[in-house]
C-alpha positions in Angstrom: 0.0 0.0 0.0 3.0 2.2 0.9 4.6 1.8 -2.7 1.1 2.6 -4.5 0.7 5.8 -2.5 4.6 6.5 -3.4 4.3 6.1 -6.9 1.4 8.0 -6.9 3.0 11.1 -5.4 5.9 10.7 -7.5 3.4 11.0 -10.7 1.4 14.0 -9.5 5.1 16.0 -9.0 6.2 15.2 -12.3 2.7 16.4 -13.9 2.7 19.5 -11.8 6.5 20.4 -12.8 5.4 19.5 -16.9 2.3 22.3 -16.5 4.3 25.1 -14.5 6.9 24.6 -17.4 4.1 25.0 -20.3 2.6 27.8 -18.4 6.4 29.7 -18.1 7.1 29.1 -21.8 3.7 30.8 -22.8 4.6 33.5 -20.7 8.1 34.3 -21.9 6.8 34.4 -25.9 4.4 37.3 -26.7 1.7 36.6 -29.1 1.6 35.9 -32.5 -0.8 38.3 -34.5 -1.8 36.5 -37.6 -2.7 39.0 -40.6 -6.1 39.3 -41.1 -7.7 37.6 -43.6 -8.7 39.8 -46.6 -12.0 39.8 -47.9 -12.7 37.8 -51.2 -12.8 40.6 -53.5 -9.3 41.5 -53.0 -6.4 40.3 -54.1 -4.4 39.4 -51.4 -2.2 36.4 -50.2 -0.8 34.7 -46.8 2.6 33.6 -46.8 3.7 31.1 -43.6 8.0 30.7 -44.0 7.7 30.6 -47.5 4.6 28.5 -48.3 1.6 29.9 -49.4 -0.8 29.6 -46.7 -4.0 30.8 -47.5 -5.3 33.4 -50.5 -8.1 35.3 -51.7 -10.3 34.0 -54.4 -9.4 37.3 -56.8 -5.6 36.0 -56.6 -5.9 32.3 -56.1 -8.2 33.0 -60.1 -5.4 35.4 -61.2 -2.5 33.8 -60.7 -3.5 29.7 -60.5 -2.3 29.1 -57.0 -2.9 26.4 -54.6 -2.6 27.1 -50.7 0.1 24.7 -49.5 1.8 24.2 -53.0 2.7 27.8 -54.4 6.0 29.3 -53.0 7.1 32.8 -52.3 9.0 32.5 -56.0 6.5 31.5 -57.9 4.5 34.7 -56.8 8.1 36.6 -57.8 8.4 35.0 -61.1 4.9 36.5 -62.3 5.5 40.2 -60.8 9.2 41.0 -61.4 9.0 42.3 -64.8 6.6 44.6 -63.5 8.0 45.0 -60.0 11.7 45.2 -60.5 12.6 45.9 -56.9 10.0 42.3 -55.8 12.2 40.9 -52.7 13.7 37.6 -52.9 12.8 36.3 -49.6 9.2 36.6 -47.8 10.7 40.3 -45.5 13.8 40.9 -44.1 13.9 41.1 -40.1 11.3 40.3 -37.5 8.3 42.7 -38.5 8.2 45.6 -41.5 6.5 46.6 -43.9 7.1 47.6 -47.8 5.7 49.2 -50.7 6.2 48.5 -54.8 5.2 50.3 -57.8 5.2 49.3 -61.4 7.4 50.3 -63.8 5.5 50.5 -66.5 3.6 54.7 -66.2 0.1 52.8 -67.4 0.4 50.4 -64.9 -1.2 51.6 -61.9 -1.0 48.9 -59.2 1.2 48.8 -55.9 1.5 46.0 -53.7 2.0 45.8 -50.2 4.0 43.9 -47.7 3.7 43.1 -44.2 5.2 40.8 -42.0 6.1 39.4 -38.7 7.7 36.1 -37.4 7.5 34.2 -40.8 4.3 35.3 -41.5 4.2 37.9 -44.6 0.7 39.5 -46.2 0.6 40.4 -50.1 -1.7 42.2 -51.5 -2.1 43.5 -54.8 -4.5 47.2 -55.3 -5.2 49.0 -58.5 -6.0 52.3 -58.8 -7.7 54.5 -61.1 -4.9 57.1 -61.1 -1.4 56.6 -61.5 0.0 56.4 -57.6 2.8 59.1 -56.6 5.3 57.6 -54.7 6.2 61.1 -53.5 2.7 63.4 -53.3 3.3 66.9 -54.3 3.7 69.4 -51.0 3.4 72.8 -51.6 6.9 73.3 -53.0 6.7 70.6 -55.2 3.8 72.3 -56.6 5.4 75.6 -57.2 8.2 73.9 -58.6 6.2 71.5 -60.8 4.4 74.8 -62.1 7.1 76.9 -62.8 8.4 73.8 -65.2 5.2 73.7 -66.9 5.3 77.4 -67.6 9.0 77.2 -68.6 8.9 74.3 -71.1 10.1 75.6 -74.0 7.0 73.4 -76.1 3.7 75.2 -76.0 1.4 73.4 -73.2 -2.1 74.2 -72.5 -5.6 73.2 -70.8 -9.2 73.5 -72.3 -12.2 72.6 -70.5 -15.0 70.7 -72.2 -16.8 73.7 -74.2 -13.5 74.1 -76.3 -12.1 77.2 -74.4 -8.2 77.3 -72.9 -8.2 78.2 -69.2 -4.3 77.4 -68.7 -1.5 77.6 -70.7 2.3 78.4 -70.6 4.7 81.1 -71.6 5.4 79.2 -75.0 1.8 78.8 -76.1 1.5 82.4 -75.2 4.1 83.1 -77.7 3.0 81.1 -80.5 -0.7 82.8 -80.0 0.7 86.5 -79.9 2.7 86.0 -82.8 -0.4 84.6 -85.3 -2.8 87.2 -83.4 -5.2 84.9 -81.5 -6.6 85.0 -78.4 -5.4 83.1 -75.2 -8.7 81.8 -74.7 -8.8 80.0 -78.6 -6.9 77.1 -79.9 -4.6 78.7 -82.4 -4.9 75.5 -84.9 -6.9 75.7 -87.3 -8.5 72.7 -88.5 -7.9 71.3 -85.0 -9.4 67.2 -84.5 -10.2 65.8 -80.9 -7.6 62.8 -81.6 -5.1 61.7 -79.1 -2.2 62.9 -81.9 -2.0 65.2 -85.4 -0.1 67.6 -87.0 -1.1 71.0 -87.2 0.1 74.1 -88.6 -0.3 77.8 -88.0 0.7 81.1 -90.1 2.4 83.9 -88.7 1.4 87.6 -90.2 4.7 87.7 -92.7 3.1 84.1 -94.1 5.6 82.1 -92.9 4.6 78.4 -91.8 5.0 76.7 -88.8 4.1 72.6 -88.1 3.6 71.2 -84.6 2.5 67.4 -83.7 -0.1 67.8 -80.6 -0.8 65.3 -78.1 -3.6 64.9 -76.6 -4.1 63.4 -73.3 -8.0 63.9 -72.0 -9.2 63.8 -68.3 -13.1 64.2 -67.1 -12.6 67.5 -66.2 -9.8 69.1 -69.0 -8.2 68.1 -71.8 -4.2 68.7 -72.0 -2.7 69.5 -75.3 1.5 69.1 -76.2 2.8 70.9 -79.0 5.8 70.1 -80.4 7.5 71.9 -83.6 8.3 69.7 -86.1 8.8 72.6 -88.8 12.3 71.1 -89.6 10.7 67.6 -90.3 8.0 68.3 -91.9 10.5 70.4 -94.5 12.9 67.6 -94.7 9.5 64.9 -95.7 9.0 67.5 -98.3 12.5 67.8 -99.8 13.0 64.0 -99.6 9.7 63.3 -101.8 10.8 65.9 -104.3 14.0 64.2 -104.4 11.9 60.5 -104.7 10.3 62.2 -107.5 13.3 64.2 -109.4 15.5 60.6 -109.2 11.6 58.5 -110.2 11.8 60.9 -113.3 15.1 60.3 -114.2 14.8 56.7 -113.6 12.2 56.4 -115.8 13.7 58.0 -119.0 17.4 55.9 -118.2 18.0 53.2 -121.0 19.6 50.9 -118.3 17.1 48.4 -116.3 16.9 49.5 -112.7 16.5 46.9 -110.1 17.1 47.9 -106.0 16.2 45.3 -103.6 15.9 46.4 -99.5 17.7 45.4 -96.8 15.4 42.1 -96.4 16.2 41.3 -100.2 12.8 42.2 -101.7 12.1 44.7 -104.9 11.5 48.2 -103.6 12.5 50.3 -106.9 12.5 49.5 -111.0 12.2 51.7 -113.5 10.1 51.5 -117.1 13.3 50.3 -118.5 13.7 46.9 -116.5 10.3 46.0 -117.5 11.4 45.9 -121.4 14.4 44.6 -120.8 13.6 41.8 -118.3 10.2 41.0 -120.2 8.7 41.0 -116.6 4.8 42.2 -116.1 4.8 45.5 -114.0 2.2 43.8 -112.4 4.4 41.2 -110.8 7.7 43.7 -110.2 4.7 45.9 -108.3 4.3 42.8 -105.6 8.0 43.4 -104.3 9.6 39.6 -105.5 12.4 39.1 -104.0 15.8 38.3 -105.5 15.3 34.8 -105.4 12.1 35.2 -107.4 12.9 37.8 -109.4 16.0 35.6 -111.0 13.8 32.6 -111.3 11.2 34.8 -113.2 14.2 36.0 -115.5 15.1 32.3 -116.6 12.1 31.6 -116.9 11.3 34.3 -119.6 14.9 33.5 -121.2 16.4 36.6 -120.2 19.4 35.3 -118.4 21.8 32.5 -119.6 20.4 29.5 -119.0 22.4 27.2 -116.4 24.5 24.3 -117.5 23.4 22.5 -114.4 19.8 22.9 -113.4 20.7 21.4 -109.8 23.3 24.5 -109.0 20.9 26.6 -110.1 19.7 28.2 -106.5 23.4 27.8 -105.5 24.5 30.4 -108.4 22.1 32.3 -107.7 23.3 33.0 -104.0 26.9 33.4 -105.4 25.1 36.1 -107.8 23.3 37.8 -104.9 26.5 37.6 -102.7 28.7 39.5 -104.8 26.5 41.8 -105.6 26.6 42.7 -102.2 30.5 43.0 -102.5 30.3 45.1 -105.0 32.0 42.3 -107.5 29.2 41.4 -109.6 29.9 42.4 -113.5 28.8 39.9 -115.8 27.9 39.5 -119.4 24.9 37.7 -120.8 24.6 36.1 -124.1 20.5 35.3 -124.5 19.2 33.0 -127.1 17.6 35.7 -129.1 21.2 37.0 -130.1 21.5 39.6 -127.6 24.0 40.5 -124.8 23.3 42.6 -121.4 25.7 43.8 -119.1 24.3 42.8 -115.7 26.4 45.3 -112.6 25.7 44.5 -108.9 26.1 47.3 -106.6 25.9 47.7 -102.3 23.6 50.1 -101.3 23.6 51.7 -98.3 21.7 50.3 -95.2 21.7 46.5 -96.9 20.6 47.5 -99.6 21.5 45.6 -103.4 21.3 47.2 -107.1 21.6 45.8 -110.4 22.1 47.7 -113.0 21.2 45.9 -116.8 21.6 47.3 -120.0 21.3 46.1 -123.4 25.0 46.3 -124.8 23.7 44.4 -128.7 24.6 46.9 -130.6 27.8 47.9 -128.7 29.1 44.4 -129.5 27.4 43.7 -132.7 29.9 47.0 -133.6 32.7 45.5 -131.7 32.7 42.4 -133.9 31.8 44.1 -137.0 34.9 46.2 -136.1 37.3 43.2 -135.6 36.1 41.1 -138.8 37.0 44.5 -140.4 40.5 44.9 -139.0 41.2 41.0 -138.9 40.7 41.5 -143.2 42.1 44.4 -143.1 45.8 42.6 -141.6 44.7 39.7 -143.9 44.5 42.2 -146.9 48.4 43.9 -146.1 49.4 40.3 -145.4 49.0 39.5 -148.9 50.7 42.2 -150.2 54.6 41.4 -150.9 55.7 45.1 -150.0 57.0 45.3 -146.1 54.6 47.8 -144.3 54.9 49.5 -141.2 53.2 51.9 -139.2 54.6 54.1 -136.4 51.8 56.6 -134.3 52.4 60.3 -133.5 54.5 59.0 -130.6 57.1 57.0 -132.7 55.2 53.6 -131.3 54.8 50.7 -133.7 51.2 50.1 -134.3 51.1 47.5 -137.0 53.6 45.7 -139.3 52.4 42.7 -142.0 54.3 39.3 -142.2 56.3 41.1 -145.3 57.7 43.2 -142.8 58.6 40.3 -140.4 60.4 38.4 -143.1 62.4 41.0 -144.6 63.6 42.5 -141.5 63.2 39.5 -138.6 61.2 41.6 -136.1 58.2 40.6 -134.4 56.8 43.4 -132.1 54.3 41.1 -131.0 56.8 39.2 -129.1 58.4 42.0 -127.4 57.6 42.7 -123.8 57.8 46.4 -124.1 56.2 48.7 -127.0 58.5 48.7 -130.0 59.7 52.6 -131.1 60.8 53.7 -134.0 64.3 54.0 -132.7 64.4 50.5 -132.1 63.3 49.5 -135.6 65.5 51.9 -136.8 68.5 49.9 -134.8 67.5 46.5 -136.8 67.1 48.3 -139.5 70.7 49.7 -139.5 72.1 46.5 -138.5 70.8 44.8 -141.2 71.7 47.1 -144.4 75.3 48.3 -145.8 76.6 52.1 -145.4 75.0 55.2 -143.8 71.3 54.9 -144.0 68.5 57.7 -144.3 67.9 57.0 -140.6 68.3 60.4 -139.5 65.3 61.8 -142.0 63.5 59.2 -141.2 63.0 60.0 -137.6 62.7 63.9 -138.4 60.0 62.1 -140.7 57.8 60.2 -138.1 58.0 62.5 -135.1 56.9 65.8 -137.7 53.5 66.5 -137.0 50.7 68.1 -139.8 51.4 67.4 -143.9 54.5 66.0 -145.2 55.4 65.2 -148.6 56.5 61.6 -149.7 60.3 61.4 -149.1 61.9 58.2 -150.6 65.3 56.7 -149.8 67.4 53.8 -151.2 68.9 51.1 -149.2 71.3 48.4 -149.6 70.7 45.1 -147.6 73.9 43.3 -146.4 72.7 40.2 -149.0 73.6 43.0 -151.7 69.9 43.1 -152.6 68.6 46.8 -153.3 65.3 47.9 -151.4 63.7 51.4 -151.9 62.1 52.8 -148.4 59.2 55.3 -148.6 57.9 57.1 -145.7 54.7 58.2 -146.5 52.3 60.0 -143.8 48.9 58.9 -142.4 45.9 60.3 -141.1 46.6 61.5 -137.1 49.8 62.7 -137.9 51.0 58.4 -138.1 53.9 57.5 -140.5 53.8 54.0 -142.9 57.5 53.3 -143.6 57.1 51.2 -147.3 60.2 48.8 -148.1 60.3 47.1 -152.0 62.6 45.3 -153.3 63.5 46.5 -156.8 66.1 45.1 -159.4 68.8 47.4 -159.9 70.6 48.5 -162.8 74.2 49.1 -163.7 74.4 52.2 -163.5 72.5 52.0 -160.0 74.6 49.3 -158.4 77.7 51.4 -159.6 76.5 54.5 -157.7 75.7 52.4 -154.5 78.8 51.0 -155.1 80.7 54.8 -155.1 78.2 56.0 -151.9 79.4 53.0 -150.0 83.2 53.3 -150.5 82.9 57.0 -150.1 80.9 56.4 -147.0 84.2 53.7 -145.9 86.4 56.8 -146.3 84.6 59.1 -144.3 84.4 56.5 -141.7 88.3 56.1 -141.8 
């Protein structure tokens, strides 16, 4: 009975010392104040370490949360781009409080923070108004309206009948230099529309452009002027300068083609349609290069490719030096004509090609070859030795006589042959003193010369007669003949050439 009573006592101490302990802990800690719970309407959320504890049904619909699931960042994720300055962590500190504004100036909702012991309460208000994180005092006023009046853009305020009943220093400018009233717009044709262009005239005529804004309240409507004189002249000069270069393009012979920066057609002229065979009708829907080269073969206006397969890949080489600048090809069509295709860089990305029909330039180049090539073929066939030295003493032409007899070939040399050097072969290849001397006075005389004639003597003993004879463009043909001498002749070639000897000696 003793032990039964013991153990009993010992149980009641141990009870007694558990409850005073409770009741000393519950002392010591001060109560918790859980956040209120906002009313359904509003969005608002409660945050427990973190965790989303409870919401209201606004933001649980908003943002797709579920108590107990949702974290502190998945509420940060959807509001940072708006709220920059969102903390990371549900408050900093025991208890505090914090305020956030959006960014963006349309945006008009704050949210608001408050927490205490782990505990943190979001919510999220809207407000008609844009919120001021600082509200103007007094001095803020007066400094606010001494800007306003300052600015140097005309500002002012009409009421709802039309009539201005506040305005700054600038708009009071602008109205007592066209002579209107404070109380009257000073646009004419003036449009309730949140942004226009305008202009008003002074008394000396002159012209001024301004682009208003409008920004409308229920009580007033607030208009910005800003002058956009220069602009407006610049708009003007660079559409008469679209249609001076429009003009010109359209009466230039050469096909016009300028793609944009994104590769499509933005400009042709009259002359591209001819030449390309392309429909205006299709140029006008802005093809782009790709297109536009496809449409080309397809008309047989380009050279058609050798390999069908490379085709698109040629076409990308084409377009990509064109780009560089190092695009200059010629095209030979089926219908016997030629075009001289140019690709030019534009400026801002832009790409130019340039085509022109070049048939009759080469039609007259080869007409103008075949001519020459029978012209050579013509002094080929005559047994005379013919050449012909410019204005400049340079060797221009010389016939296969003229090789033979003499063993030059100025088609081999690396320089330009001169009539000095041809003179040198000449020299070395002939007996006594020659003409030389009057020959060069000869070439390098400019205007009309008479026919001067001179007898050589070839070191083979055969006789040749050498006429200078002058050209049109002050050029010189130097004719060498062979002739059959007589007696008498080879005896007085004979004298000249000793005579010459004893001079020498």
């Amino acid at each position: 009975m003793l032990v039964v009573l013991e153990i009993v006592f010992i149980v009641a101490i141990a009870l007694s010392t558990t409850m005073l302990t409770l009741l000393c802990l519950k002392a010591s800690k001060p109560p918790v104040q859980t956040p209120q719970i906002p009313d359904t309407d509003q969005m608002s959320l409660l945050f427990d370490d973190g965790i989303l504890h409870h919401a209201s049904t606004t933001a649980l619909k908003q943002f797709a949360f579920f108590p107990g699931t949702h974290v502190w960042d998945d509420l940060r994720d959807r509001l940072l781009n708006r709220f920059p300055d969102f903390p990371e962590t549900a408050g900093s500190g025991s208890e505090g409080t914090m305020t956030l504004y959006s960014k963006q100036a349309e945006d008009c909702t704050t949210v608001e923070m408050n927490w205490r012991d782990g505990m943190c309460w979001v919510h999220l208000t809207e407000s008609e108004l844009p919120v001021r994180a600082f509200p103007l005092s007094g001095q803020n006023a007066t400094q606010m309206d001494r800007f306003a009046r300052t600015m140097a853009q005309p500002v002012w305020e009409m009421d709802n009948q039309g009539v201005v009943i506040w305005c700054n220093s600038a708009f009071a400018k602008l109205a007592n230099r066209i002579g209107r009233p404070l109380s009257e717009n000073p646009f004419a044709h003036f449009e309730k529309t949140d942004k226009q262009r305008c202009v008003v005239t002074d008394s000396k005529g002159a012209e001024d452009w301004f682009e208003v804004t409008t920004h409308k309240t229920d009580v007033s409507t607030m208009h910005h002027a800003i002058c956009i004189t220069a602009l407006v002249k610049a708009e003007v000069a660079q559409r008469t300068f679209v249609q001076t270069l429009a003009k010109t393009f359209a009466h230039l012979p050469v096909g016009l083609a300028i793609f944009d920066k994104h590769g499509q057609l933005s400009i042709f002229n009259p002359a591209l349609v001819d030449l390309s065979g392309l429909q205006a009708s299709f140029l006008a829907t802005r093809p782009t290069m790709m297109s536009f080269f496809d449409a080309l073969r397809e008309n047989r206006r380009m050279p058609e490719p050798k390999n069908y397969r490379c085709w698109r890949q040629d076409i990308a080489d084409v377009i990509a030096a064109a780009s560089d600048g190092l695009y200059l090809e010629t095209w030979s069509l089926d219908d016997g004509r030629t075009y001289s295709v140019q690709g030019r860089p534009h400026p801002d990305g832009a790409t130019a090609f340039l085509i022109d029909d070049i048939s009759a330039e080469i039609t007259l180049s080869r007409s103008y070859r075949a001519e020459v090539a029978q012209f050579e073929s013509l002094l080929d066939s005559v047994g005379d030795a013919l050449v012909v030295f410019s204005s400049t003493g340079m060797l221009t032409f010389c016939n296969s006589a003229y090789r033979e007899m003499w063993g030059q070939d100025p088609d081999a040399a690396f320089a330009d042959v001169t009539i000095k050097d041809s003179i040198d072969v000449w020299a070395s290849k002939t007996q006594g003193h020659g003409p030389w001397d009057e020959i060069t006075v000869f070439a390098s005389t400019l205007g009309t010369r008479p026919t001067r004639k001179f007898d050589l003597y070839q070191s083979d003993g055969r006789a040749v007669r050498c006429r200078a004879i002058a050209l049109t463009a002050d050029a010189t043909l130097i004719r060498f003949s062979r002739i059959h001498a007589t007696v008498d002749q080879i005896t007085t070639l004979v004298a000249a050439k000793k005579t010459s000897n004893s001079e020498i000696a």
